[in-house]
N, C-alpha and C positions, 0 to 999 in steps of 0.2 A: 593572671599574675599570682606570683608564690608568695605565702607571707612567709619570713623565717622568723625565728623565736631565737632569744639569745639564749645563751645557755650556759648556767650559773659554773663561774671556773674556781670555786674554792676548795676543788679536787680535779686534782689531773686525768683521774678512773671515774669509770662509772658502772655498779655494780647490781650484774642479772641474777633474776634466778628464772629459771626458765624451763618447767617443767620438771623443776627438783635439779635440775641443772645447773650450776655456776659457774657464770661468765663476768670476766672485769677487762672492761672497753676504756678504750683511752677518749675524752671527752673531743678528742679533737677528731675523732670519727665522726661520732653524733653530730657534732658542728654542722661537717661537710654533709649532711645527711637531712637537715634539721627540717627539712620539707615532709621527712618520713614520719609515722607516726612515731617511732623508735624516738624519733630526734625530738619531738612536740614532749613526747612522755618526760623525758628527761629534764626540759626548759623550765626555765624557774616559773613560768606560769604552771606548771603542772607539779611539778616535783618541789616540793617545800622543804625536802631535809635531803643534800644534796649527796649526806652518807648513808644515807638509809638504799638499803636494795628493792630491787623496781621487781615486782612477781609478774611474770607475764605465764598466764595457764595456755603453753605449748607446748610443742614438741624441743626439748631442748637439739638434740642429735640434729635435726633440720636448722634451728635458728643458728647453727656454729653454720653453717653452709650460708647459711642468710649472712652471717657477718664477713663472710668471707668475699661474698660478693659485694658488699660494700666497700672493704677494706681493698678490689681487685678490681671492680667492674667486670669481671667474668666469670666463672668458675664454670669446673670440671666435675659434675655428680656421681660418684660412685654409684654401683649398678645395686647399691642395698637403698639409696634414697630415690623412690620415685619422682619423673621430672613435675607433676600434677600436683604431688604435694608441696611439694619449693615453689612452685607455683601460689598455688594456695596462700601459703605464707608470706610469699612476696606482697601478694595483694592486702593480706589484712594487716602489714607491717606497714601499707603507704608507699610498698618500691615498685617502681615503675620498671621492668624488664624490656632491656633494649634486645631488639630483635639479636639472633644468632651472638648471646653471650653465655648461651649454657652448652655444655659440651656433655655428655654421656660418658663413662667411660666403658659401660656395658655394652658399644657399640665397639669401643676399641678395643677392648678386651676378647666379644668377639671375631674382631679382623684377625685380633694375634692368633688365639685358638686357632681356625681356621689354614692360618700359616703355620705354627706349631704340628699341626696335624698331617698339611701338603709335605712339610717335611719327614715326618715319621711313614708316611706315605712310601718317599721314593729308596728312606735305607730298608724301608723293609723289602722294596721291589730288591733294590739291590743284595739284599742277603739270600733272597730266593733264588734269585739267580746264581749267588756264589755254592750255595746249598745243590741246587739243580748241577751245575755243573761239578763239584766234587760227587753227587751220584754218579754222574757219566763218570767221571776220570773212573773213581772205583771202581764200576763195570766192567772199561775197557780194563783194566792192570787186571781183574779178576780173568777176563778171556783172554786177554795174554798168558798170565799164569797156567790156568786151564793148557792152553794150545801146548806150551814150553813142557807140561807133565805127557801129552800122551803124544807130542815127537821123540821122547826118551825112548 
């Protein structure tokens, strides 16, 4: 069974610092949340000055990903934030990670490369080809030329 904490609404925001970072959440995040440590931090049993900012010693650049997932239920990590460390985070914030909600984009990024590339691939087969074949034409018009000088 979950306890949840209420959590004091004499401010609409509720404001992070996070790793020298600054973030200002709408309280009615945390609400929905309030199971997670993030959410307990902020409830009036913990937090006594509901304008004072809440210091949590992390990585702010991840925790913007952490809120994002809260605020989406899923997100997308770009290929500079390791998935191990969002991980990590998730756990010491109290959020419980639903199977296949995190997406890479490092994977998708390189499917695209990979297509980017199959394509750069085939104009360049095809300019070789067109290369290859203006040498022959120029050959032949050379041994025509040729032929046309010494029937004179």
């Amino acid at each position: 069974q979950t306890t949840h904490f209420s959590i004091m609404t004499t401010t609409n925001t509720i404001k992070f610092n996070v790793g020298g970072k600054h973030f200002e959440v709408s309280r009615d995040l945390m609400e929905e949340h309030s199971e997670t440590m993030l959410g307990k931090l902020v409830s009036e049993a913990w937090q006594q000055d509901p304008e004072e900012q809440v210091f949590i010693d992390r990585d702010g650049d991840i925790f913007a990903h952490v809120l994002n997932y809260l605020r989406y239920g899923s997100i997308e990590l770009p290929h500079t934030v390791p998935r191990s460390s969002f991980e990590r985070d998730l756990d010491f914030y109290g959020i419980v990670l639903k199977e296949g909600e995190i997406k890479e984009k490092s994977f998708d990024m390189i499917a695209s490369l990979r297509q980017d590339r199959d394509e750069a691939k085939k104009h360049l087969n095809s300019a070789e080809n067109k290369y290859e074949m203006c040498v022959f034409a120029a050959a032949v018009y050379h041994e025509y030329i040729m032929e046309k000088e010494r029937n004179k």
